[in-house]
C-alpha positions, 0 to 999 in steps of 0.5 A: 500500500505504500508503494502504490501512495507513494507512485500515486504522489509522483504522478500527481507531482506538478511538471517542472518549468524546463518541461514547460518551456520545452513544451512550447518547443515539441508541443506534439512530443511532450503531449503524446509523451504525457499521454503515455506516462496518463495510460500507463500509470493507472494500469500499474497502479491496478498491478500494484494493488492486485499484487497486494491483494492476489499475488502475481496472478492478481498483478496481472489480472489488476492490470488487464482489469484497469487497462480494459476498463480505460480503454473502454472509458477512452472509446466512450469518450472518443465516440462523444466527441465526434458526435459532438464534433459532427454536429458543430461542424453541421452547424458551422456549414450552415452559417457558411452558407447562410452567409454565402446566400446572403452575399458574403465573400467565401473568405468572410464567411469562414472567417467567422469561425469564432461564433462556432463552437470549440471542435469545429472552430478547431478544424476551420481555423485553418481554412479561414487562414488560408481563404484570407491569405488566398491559399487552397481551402479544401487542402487547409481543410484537410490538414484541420482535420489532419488529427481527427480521424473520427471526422475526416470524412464529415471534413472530406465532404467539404472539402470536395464541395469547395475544391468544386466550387473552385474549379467548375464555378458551380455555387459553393452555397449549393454544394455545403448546402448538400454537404451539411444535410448529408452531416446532420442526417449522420449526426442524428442517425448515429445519435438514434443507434446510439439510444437504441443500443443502450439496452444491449450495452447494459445487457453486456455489462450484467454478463460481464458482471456475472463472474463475480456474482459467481465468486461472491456465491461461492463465498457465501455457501463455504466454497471459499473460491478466493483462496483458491484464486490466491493460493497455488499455481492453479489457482493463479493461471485460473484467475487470470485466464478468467479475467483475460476471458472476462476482458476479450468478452467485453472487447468483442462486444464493444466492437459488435455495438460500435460497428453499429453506429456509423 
């Protein structure tokens, strides 16, 4: 228990200055750096506590327990930010084209990216750079959306509209017109799937549940099956063949419902 408070203060100790500082040099080194040291350090944690707890068996039972349950946390999440990121950049083209209906120049029209919300503002700011300084839109849009591999194909979208625009003459209004209903109609379908499968999800979770149901049975009729998980060899292999078993289950089925949803 000591070894596990003292690596949660490390973890917690603020980064020093000279990282800062370097931070503003290698801004995309140091983040992904520290997002490594943010995964792994739960899951030693989780090994830590399941050594105390279960032995060598137990450490990696509790690490493969802790990584599964981030990862599925880190999918939820991801998948949250691209509904919302769809659906701001739904509501961005149609700013776009509002103000493209009502006269405005392409480049003013982007530039008004400051009234659209955080993820798409993220993704135009770029465009709207390059409209002002009379470089390739759609190339700018792409590189935008260069890090968000969830909304690459919303942003393609717009990006060939304007790329059209630009070559044939044919109204950008029209064609982000087409591009914002074909957005918004994924947005709401994926929200509708999403609501549908919160019955299956909840069904998946009591089934990934069901082993400690089991285990806590046991407890009460005298089997005594965490001794037997504990203790021995056997004992060891059987824990931790379980909870990788337990682990592949709920992989599997994340997959099945994410595959749903488009």
């Amino acid at each position: 228990m000591a070894c596990a408070a003292l690596a949660a203060a490390i973890g917690c100790l603020p980064g020093s200055a000279a990282v800062a500082r370097f931070a503003v040099l290698w801004p995309v080194r140091i983040a992904r750096h520290g997002r490594r040291v943010w995964t792994a350090g739960p899951t030693v944690l989780g090994g830590c506590a399941g050594l105390l707890v279960a032995g060598p068996g137990g450490a990696l039972a509790g690490a493969l327990v802790t990584f599964t349950i981030r990862r599925r946390r880190a999918r939820h999440r991801a998948s949250s930010s691209a509904a919302a990121a769809s659906a701001q950049l739904a509501d961005a083209v149609s700013r776009i084209t509002e103000e493209l209906r009502a006269g405005s120049h392409p480049a003013t029209a982007l530039g008004g990216v400051r009234a659209d919300g955080p993820l798409a503002r993220e993704i135009l700011v770029p465009a709207a750079a390059a409209a002002r300084l009379g470089d390739g839109v759609a190339s700018a849009l792409r590189r935008g959306a260069a890090g968000r591999p969830e909304i690459a194909a919303d942003v393609e979208r717009i990006a060939a509209a304007w790329s059209l625009a630009e070559r044939h003459g044919i109204p950008l209004a029209e064609l982000l017109t087409r591009a914002h209903d074909d957005i918004r109609w994924r947005a709401r379908f994926g929200a509708t799937v999403r609501a549908q499968l919160a019955g299956p999800r909840a069904t998946a979770s009591v089934l990934t549940a069901l082993p400690l149901l089991g285990i806590a049975l046991g407890q009460l009729v005298g089997a005594d099956p965490i001794a037997v998980l504990r203790s021995g060899v056997l004992g060891q292999v059987m824990l931790v063949i379980g909870v990788a078993l337990a682990a592949a289950g709920v992989a599997w089925s994340e997959q099945i419902l994410r595959s749903a949803v488009p």
